[in-house]
N, C-alpha and C positions, 0 to 999 in steps of 0.2 A: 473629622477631628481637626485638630490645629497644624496649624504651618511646620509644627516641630515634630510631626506624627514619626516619620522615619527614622528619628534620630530616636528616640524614645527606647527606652527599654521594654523587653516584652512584660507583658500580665501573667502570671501563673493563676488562670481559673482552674480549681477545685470542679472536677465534675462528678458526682457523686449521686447516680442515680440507678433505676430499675428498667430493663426492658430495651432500654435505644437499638442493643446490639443487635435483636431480634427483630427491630422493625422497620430494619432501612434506615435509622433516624442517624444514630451513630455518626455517619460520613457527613452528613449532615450539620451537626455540630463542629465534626473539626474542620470542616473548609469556613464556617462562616468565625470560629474561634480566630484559624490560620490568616484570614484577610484583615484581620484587627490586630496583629503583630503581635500576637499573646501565644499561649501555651495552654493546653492540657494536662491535668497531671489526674494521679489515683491514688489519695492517701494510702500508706501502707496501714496496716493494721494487724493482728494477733489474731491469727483464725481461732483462738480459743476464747474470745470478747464474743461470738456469733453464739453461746451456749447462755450469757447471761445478759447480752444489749437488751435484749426486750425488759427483762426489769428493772437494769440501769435506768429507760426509758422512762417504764410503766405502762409499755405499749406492745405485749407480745403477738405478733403475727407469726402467718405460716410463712411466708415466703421465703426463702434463702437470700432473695435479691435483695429484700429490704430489709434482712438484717444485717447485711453486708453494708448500705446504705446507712444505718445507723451506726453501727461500729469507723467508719470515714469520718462522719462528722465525729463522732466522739473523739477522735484523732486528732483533727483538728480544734475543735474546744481547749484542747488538750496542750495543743503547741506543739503534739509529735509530727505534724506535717506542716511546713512553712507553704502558706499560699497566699495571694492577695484577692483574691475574690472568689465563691461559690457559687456553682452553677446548680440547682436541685432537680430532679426531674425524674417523675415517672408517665406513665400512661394514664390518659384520659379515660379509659376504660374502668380502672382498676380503684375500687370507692377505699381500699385499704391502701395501696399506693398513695393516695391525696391525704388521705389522716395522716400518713407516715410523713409524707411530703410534707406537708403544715407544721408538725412538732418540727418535723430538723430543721427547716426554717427559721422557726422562733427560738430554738434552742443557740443555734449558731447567734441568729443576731443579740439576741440574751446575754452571751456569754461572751462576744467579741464585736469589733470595729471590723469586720470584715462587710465589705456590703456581699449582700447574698439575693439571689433571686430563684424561685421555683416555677415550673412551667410543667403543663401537660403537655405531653406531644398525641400528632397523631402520627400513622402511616403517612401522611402526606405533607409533614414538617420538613420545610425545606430551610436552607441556608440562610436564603433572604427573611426569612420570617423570620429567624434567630436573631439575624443580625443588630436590629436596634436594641434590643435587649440584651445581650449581651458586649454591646459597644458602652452601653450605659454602666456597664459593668469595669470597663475597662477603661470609661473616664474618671470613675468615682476612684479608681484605683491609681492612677496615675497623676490626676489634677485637685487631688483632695485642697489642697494649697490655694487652688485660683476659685472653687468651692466654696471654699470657706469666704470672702470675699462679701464685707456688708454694704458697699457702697460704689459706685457707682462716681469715676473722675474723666473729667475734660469734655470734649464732646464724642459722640458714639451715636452707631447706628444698629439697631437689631431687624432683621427681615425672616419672618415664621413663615413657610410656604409650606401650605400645609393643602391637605387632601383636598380639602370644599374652598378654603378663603385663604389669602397671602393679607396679612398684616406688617408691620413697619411701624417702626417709630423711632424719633430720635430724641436723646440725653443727653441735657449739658450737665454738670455737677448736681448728681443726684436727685434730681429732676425732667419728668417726660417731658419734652416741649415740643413735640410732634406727634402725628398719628395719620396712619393711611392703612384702609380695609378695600379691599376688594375681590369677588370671587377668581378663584385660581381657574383658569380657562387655559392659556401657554404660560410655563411653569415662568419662564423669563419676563414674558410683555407682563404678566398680573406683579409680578416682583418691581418690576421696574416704575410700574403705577402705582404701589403701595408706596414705594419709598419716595416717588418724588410729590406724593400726598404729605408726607411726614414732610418730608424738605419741606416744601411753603408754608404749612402750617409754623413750622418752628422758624422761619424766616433767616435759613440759612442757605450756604451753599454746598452743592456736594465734594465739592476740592476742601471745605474746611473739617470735614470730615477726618479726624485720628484714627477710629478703628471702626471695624463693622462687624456682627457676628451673625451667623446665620442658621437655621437649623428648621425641623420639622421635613416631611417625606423629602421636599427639591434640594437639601441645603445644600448638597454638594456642588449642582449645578449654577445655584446661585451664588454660593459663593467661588466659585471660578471669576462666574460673570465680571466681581465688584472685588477679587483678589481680597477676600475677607480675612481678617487677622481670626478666626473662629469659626469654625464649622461643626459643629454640636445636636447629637442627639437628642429629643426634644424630652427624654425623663431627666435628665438630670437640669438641663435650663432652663423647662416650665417649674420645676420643685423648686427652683432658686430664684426663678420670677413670684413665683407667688409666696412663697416666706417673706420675699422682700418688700413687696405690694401692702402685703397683711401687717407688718410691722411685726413679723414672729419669728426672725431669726437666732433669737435664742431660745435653747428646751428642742422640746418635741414639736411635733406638728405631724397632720397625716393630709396627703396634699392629692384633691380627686379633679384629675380632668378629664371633663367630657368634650371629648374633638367630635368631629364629623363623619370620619370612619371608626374611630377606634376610643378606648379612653384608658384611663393609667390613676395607679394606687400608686401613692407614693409615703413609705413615711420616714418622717425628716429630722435628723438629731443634728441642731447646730446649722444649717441650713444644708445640709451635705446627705445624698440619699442614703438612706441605710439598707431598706426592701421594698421594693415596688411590683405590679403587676399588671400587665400593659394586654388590650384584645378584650375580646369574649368572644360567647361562640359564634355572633352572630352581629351586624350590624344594627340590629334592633336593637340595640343598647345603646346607642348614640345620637349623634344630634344629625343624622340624615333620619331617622326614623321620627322623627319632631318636626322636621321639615314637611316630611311626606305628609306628615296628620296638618300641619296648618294649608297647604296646599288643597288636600281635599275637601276642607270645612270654611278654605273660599277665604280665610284670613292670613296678614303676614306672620310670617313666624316670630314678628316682637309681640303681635298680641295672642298668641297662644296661654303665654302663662297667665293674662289676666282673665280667660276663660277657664285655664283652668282651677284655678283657685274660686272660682266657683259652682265647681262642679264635687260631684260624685262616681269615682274612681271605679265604686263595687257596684253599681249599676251597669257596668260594660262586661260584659264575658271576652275574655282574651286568652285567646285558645292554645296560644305559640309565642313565643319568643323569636321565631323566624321574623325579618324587617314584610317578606312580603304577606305570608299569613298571618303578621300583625295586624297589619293593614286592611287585609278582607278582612279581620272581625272586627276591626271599626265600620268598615262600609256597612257592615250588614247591620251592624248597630243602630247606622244612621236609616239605612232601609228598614228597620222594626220603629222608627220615632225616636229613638236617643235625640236627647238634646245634645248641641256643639259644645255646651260646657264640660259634661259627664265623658263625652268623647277625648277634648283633652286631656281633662284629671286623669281617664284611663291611660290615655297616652304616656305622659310624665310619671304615673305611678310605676307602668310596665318595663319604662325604662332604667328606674332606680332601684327596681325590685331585681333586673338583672343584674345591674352593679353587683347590687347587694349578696345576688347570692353566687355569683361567680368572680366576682374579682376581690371582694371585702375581704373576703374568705382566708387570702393569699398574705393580707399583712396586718400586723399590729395598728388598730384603729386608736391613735393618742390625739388626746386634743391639745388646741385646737384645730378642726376639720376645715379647711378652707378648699372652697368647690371655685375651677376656674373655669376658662373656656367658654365659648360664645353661649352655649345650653349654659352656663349658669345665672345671664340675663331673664331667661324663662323664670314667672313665679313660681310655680309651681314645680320645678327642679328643687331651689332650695328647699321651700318648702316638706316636699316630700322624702328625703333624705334626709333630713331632720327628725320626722316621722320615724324611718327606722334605726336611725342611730343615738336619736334619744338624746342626742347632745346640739348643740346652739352650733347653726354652719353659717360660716364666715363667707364673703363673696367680694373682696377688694376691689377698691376701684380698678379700671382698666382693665380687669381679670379677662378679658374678648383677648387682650393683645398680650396675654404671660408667656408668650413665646418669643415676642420682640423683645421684649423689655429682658427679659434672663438673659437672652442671645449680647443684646446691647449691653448691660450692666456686666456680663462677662470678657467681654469685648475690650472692655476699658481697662483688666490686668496686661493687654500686650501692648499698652501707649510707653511708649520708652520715653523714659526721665528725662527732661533737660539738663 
């Protein structure tokens, strides 16, 4: 978070789910709530609302949990509980938990400006896992203000240090005029190489630097390093990077990036998150699983998508969503004669098919759909998600660096006025 984090008033997160208490996860949630200076709370509610939420709904279960779960939100809808943000959450096990989880979801955002986010846990949901997700929570709550923010003044620097690549770039008056990529190897030396990439490029110095913002897995580190005016969870400053990239910060927008371990639903009212959905089950959904297939098929990973865009997807049998049982059914693929084409399209299909049905799931898909992140370079990424969304996806310039650039353009709300 920013320089002013301590001073900040706490967050009251809404946590309003089924199961946690039972499965270890519980404690788990309030230490990672507790270390973001926020609160828990538990809508009260009418134990006599638990005899008719489900037709309130139109969603009758058995569970007791989850109509206590429904009767919270409806509490809040309501105005009878004041909170600033909802946390939703059942068990990944439970296929009637995730239906219920999805309506209150979409009901709350429906019917309020609260940002809200849902999550499956499992048994082994710990703190840290929580943590950027519900930090994202707790800045959309707190900085709606610097959020909202179309432009981008003076000079600024943004540095994304992220799992696989550290990108950099620097901003004069609403404009990139720098750029520095390089894979993340020491979280500092690759940070420091990204940004003084951007420095020459933009043919400045680093003393004329006004603010810097930093964000993605290292930012905290890095921004110690560079005493950054911004330190920022990469849901809420890649969704601000890429509204602003896309020219679609006003309306809706539903903002999908694919990282290199992980990737994130976002959708976006006004350029400011509303619900998003970060993970899946598996790294096979991301842009290390795209790496791995151009690696084996002997090509760099920029030309992957022009192989697969000509290929054939349903030609490949792909047996798992796991990254490394992905992989042997490519190989074996290639072992029966598959062509390297058919092998990518399978690649890029498998990975947007997992989006698709684990994370799409989770938020209101508004257009327009703007795909960021280095996989959205891949043809055959956009492509293919277009495919299942049936709607025209957007890919902005610069989209590799939406982590610089949000981090940078945010950066420049703490330049103090002359």
């Amino acid at each position: 978070m920013s320089r002013d984090e301590d001073v900040e008033d706490k967050v009251t997160i809404a946590l309003i789910a089924c199961g946690p208490e039972y499965s270890g996860v519980q404690s788990e949630i309030e230490s990672a709530v507790e270390s973001l200076n926020a609160k828990l709370v538990y809508p009260e509610m009418d134990v006599s609302e638990l005899d008719t939420i489900g037709r309130d709904f139109g969603l009758e279960v058995a569970s007791a949990d989850l109509k206590l779960l429904m009767a919270r939100a409806k509490a809040i809808v309501e105005g009878r509980a004041k909170v600033d943000a909802v946390f939703v959450a059942s068990c990944f096990r439970c296929a009637e938990g995730a239906l219920v989880r999805n309506e209150v979801r979409r009901y709350i955002h429906q019917n309020t400006s609260i940002p809200v986010i849902s999550y499956s846990f499992t048994e082994r949901t710990t703190a840290s896992t929580l943590l950027t997700r519900l930090e994202a929570l707790t800045t959309v709550a707190r900085r709606r203000h610097l959020l909202a923010r179309e432009k981008q003044k003076g000079l600024t620097a943004g540095i994304d240090s992220g799992s696989t690549t550290t990108k950099a770039v620097v901003m004069r008056d609403n404009q990139v005029i720098g750029h520095g990529w390089v894979p993340t190897i020491k979280v500092i030396e690759s940070a420091e190489e990204a940004y003084k990439k951007a420095l020459d490029e933009a043919g400045v110095n680093r003393e004329d630097i006004q603010a810097i913002g930093t964000t993605g897995y290292g930012r905290f580190l890095v921004g110690k390093k560079y005493d950054a005016q911004l330190s920022q969870e990469e849901i809420t400053v890649n969704s601000k990077g890429a509204v602003y990239l896309a020219n679609k910060q006003k309306g809706s927008a539903t903002v999908i990036d694919i990282g290199g371990m992980d990737n994130k639903a976002i959708t976006v009212e006004d350029g400011i998150p509303g619900m998003f959905s970060m993970g899946g089950v598996c790294a096979g959904a991301s842009g290390r699983f795209l790496e791995m297939t151009a690696k084996r098929l002997g090509v760099d990973i920029t030309e992957l998508g022009s192989l697969a865009v000509k290929g054939i997807e349903n030609n490949i049998e792909m047996n798992s969503y796991c990254i490394v049982f992905g992989i042997q059914s490519l190989v074996n693929s290639l072992a029966k004669g598959a062509s390297p084409e058919d092998v990518a399209a399978a690649a890029c299909y498998s990975v947007i098919e997992q989006i698709f049905e684990q994370q799409l799931q989770e938020v209101d898909i508004r257009e327009p759909v703007i795909l960021v992140g280095g996989s959205s370079l891949i043809d055959g990424i956009p492509r293919t998600l277009e495919k299942f969304l049936k709607v025209e996806v957007i890919v902005p310039p610069d989209s590799q660096y939406i982590g610089a650039v949000g981090a940078s353009m945010l950066s420049s709300g703490y330049i103090k006025e002359e």
